[in-house]
N, C-alpha and C positions, 0 to 999 in steps of 0.2 A: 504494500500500500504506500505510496508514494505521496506529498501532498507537501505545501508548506503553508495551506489556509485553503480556504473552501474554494475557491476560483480555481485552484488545479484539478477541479473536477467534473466531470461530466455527466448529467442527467438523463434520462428519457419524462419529457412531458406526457399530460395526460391522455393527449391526442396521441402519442407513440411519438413525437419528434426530439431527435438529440437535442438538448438544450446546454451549451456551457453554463455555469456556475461563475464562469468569470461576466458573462449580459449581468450580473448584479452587483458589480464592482461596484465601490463607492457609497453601497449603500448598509444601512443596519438589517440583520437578518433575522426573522425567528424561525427556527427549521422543527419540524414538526411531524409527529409519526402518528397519522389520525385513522379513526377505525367510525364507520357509520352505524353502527350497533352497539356502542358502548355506550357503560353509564358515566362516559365523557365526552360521550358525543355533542350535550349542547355547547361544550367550549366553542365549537364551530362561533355560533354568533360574537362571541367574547372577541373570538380571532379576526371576524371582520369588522370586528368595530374597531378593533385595534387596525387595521389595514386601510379604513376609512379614516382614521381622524389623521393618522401620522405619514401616512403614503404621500403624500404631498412634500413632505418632511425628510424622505429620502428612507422612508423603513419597507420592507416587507417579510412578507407574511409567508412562507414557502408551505407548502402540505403535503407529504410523502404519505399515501394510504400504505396499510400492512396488516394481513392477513394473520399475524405471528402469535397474538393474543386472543385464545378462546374461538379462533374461528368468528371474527369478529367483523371484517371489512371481506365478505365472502365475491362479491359482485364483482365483475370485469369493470376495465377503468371505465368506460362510459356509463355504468349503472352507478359507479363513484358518484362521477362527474355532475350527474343529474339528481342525483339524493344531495350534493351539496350544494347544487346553485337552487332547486328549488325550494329545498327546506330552513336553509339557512342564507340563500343569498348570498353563497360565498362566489367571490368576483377574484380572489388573491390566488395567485399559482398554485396548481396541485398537481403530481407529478402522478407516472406510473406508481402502481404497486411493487413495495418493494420488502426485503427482507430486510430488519435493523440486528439482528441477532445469529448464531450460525456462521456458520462455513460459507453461506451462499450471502451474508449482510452485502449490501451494496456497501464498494471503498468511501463512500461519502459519508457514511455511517459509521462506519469501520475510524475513520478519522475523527469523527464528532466525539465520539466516546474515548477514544484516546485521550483526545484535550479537552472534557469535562468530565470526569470518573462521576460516579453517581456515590450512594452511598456506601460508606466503610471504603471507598475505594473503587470500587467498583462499576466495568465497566458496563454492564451488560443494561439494556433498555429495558425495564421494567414490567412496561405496560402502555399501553396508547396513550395519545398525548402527553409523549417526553418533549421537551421543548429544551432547545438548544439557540440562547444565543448568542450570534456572532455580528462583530464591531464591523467598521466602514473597511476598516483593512483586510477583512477575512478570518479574524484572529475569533476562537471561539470564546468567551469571556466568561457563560455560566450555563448551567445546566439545570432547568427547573423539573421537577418531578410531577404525574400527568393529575395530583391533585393541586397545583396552581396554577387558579383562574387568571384566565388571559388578563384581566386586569388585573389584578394585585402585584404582575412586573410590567406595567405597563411605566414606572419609575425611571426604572431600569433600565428600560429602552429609550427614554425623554432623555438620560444620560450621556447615552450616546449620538445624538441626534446633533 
């Protein structure tokens, strides 16, 4: 795994299009591992209201679905796609389904949990809505756990703005 901040690495969007990681240079990130069946699934609105007030402001909102917890985000990415813009109105990037955990974790993942261990150390993603984030320079800065509401770092993020 190679990397020296989140822009040496490369995506699949939800549509299926390679997307670089370096199209969000410059700006504040919060990377995100979301599931549409979880009882953290209403974060979604929390996420776009944080993506509406501060996206003007040079922030976004990244959403990476994952199948990894409970069999939780079961649906191909356009069933994704459409559970989140209709239910929640989410308009902020959301990527392929991917693996945060495993042998098979996507390297973007792989890197995130390197440079924000979670707790006692540890790197492994817990559970849906891990939230990771990362400064204007790519550097990842903190790692929240998927019981904190998109707003209560939303601080955090004005910090770096």
């Amino acid at each position: 795994m190679a990397g020296e901040n989140v822009y040496d690495f490369t995506v699949r969007d939800i549509q299926g299009n390679e997307k670089s990681m370096a199209d969000y240079k410059g700006n504040v990130l919060l990377i995100v591992n979301t599931a549409s069946k979880c009882g953290f699934t209403p974060q979604f609105e929390g996420l776009q209201g944080l993506h509406q007030d501060l996206g003007n402001k040079g922030f976004e909102v990244l959403g990476f679905p994952c199948n990894q917890f409970m069999n939780q985000d079961p649906g191909n990415d356009d069933a994704i796609s459409q559970f989140c813009s209709l239910n929640y109105g989410v308009d902020f990037p959301m990527f392929s389904k991917i693996e945060v955990n495993g042998p098979d974790a996507h390297p973007l993942y792989q890197f995130l949990k390197k440079q924000a261990k979670g707790l006692m150390g540890s790197e492994k993603v817990k559970w849906n809505f891990t939230k990771f984030l990362v400064n204007r320079e790519g550097n990842v800065v903190k790692r929240y756990p998927p019981t904190a509401k998109p707003e209560s770092i939303r601080a955090d993020i004005e910090k770096l703005l």
